[in-house]
N, C-alpha and C positions, 0 to 999 in steps of 0.2 A: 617498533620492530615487528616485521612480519610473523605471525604466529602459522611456525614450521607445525602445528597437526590438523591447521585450516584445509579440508578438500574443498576446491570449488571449481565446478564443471559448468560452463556457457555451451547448452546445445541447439544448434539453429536445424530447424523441419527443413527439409525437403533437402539438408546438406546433410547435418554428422545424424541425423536418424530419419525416419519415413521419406528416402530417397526416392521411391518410386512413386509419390502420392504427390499429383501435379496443383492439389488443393491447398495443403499443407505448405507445399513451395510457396505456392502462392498469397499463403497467409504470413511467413515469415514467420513464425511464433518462436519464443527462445524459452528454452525448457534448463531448469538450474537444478544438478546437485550438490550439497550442500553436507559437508561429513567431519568427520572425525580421523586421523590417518592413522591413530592410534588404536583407537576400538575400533573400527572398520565401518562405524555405523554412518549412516546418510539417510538425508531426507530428500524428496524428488518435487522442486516445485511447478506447478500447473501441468502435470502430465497430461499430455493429449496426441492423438492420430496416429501413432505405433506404440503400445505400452510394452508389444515384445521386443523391441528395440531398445528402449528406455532401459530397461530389467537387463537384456542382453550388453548395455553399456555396465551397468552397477556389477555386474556377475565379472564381466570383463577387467574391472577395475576392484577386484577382491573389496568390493563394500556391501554391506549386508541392508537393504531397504528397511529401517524402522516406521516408517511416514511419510504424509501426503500434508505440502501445504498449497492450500488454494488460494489464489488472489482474490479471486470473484469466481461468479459462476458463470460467464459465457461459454458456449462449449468449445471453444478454438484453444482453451485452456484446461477444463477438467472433463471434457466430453460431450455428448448429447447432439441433437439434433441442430444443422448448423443453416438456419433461414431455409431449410428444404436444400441447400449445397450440396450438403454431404451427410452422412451419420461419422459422428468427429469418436474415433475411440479415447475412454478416457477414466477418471474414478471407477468406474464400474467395471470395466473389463481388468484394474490393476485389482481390484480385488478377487478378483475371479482368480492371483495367480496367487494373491498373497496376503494374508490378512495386518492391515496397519491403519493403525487412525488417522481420519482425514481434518487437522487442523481448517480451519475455516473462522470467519469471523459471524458472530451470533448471529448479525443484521441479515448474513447473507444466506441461513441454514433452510429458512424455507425454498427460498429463489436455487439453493443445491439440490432440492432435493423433487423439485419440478422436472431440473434440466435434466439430471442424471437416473432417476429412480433409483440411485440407493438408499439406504434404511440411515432412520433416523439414528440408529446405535451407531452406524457407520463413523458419524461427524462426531468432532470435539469443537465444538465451538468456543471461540476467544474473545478476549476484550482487548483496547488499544493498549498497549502497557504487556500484555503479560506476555508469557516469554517460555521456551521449550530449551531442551539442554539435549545435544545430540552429543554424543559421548561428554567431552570434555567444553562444546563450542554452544555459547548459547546464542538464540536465535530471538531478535525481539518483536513483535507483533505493532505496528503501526495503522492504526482504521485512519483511510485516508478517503474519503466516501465524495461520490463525486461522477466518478462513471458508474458504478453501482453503488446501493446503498452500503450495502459491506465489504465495499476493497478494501485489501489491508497491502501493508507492503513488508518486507520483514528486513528489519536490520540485523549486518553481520559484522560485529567489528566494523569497520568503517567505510562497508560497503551496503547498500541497500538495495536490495530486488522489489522493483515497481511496478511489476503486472503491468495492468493499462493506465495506471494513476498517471504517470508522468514520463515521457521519451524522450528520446535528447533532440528530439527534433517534435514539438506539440504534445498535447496530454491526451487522453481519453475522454470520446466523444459521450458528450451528455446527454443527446436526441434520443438513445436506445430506450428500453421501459429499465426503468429505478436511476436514470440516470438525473443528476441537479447542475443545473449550471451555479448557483451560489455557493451549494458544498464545494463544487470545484474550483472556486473562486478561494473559499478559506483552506484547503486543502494545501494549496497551493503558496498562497503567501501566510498563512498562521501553522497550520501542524509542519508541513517539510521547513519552513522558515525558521524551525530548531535544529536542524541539521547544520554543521558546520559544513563550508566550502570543498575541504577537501575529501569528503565523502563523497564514493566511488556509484555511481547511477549504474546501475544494471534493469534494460529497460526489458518489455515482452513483448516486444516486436522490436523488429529491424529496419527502422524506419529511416536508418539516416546510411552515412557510410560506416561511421565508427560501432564500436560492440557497447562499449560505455565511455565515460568521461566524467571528471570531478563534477561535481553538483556547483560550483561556482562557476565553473565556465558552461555548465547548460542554464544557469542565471542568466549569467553574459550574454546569451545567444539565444535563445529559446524567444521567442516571439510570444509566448504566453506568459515569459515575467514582464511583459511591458505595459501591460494594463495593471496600474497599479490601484485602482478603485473600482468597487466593484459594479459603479454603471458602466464605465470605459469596458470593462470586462464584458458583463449583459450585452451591449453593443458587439463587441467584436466577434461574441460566439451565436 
């Protein structure tokens, strides 16, 4: 049964916020709040390229920002400097409106705090397993390392937000620096391969047509469940 105090917001760049930032468009990124409808409270995952937009949704929608969770640190997700592209706004300018801890996973706190320069106080860093409580909704922390060493993805009830770990159309590229083609190889058939089927993929980018889709039919489809060993894998990527 659906859990009536679940808030959850799918927002895609360059459509429901930084409209006018032809970068953003271009990157597709999809930014999630994640709340309580009861206590008002929300967390904002991978904010990045309009944080007065983001803030101007949450205020919109009578929810009070408690936290930032990070998937990883590229900046087309928590900020920073984007290949000389762009200067991507993100952690660091949301704190500049409002002070909340930035969830992150431990592997990834130095690789944060490179891209972004904020303070090491700033981060709460996590382990796989452990798990935040946003009013009444808890939120579970999964390290799924692969495209960076510390991507985590966070399960919600029976839906999971996967940063760049896993898209319903291909997963996250391993070529970048901290990225493993074998983590993402276990990533993919040992840690997500505890997830049941009908667990709802919410990916961080827009790479296909749909917004999400059950995790058994991006099984079914997804061209990276076909390499089922991991030289076939090596090979293909």
């Amino acid at each position: 049964m659906p859990n009536e105090r679940l808030y959850l917001r799918q927002l895609l760049a360059g459509r429901d916020f930084a409209q006018s930032n032809p970068v953003a468009a271009q990157m597709v990124n999809f930014v999630y709040l994640i709340g309580d409808l009861e206590t008002r409270e929300c967390v904002v995952v991978d904010p990045a390229w309009a944080i007065a937009d983001l803030l101007d949704i949450v205020a919109a929608d009578d929810m009070k920002l408690t936290g930032v969770l990070a998937s990883h640190f590229h900046p087309d997700h928590i900020g920073g400097d984007l290949m000389g592209m762009a200067t991507v706004e993100g952690i660091r300018e949301l704190l500049d409106q409002t002070s909340v801890p930035i969830h992150c996973h431990a592997d990834e706190t130095e690789w944060i705090l490179r891209t972004t320069e904020v303070s090491r106080g700033d981060l709460s860093p996590a382990g796989s397993g452990d798990s935040i409580q946003v009013g009444d909704i808890p939120i579970t922390f999964l390290h799924t390392p692969g495209h960076t060493p510390g991507s985590q993805c966070f399960l919600v009830e029976n839906r999971l937000i996967a940063g760049d770990t896993l898209f319903l159309e291909g997963c996250g590229r391993t070529d970048f620096p901290g990225g493993d083609r074998e983590e993402m190889f276990r990533t993919l058939h040992e840690r997500l391969a505890r997830l049941p089927d009908d667990t709802i993929l919410y990916p961080g980018h827009r790479y296909s047509p749909a917004d999400s889709a059950p995790l058994g039919d991006v099984r079914a489809q997804n061209t990276v469940f076909r390499m089922k060993t991991l030289d076939d894998w090596l090979r293909f990527v």
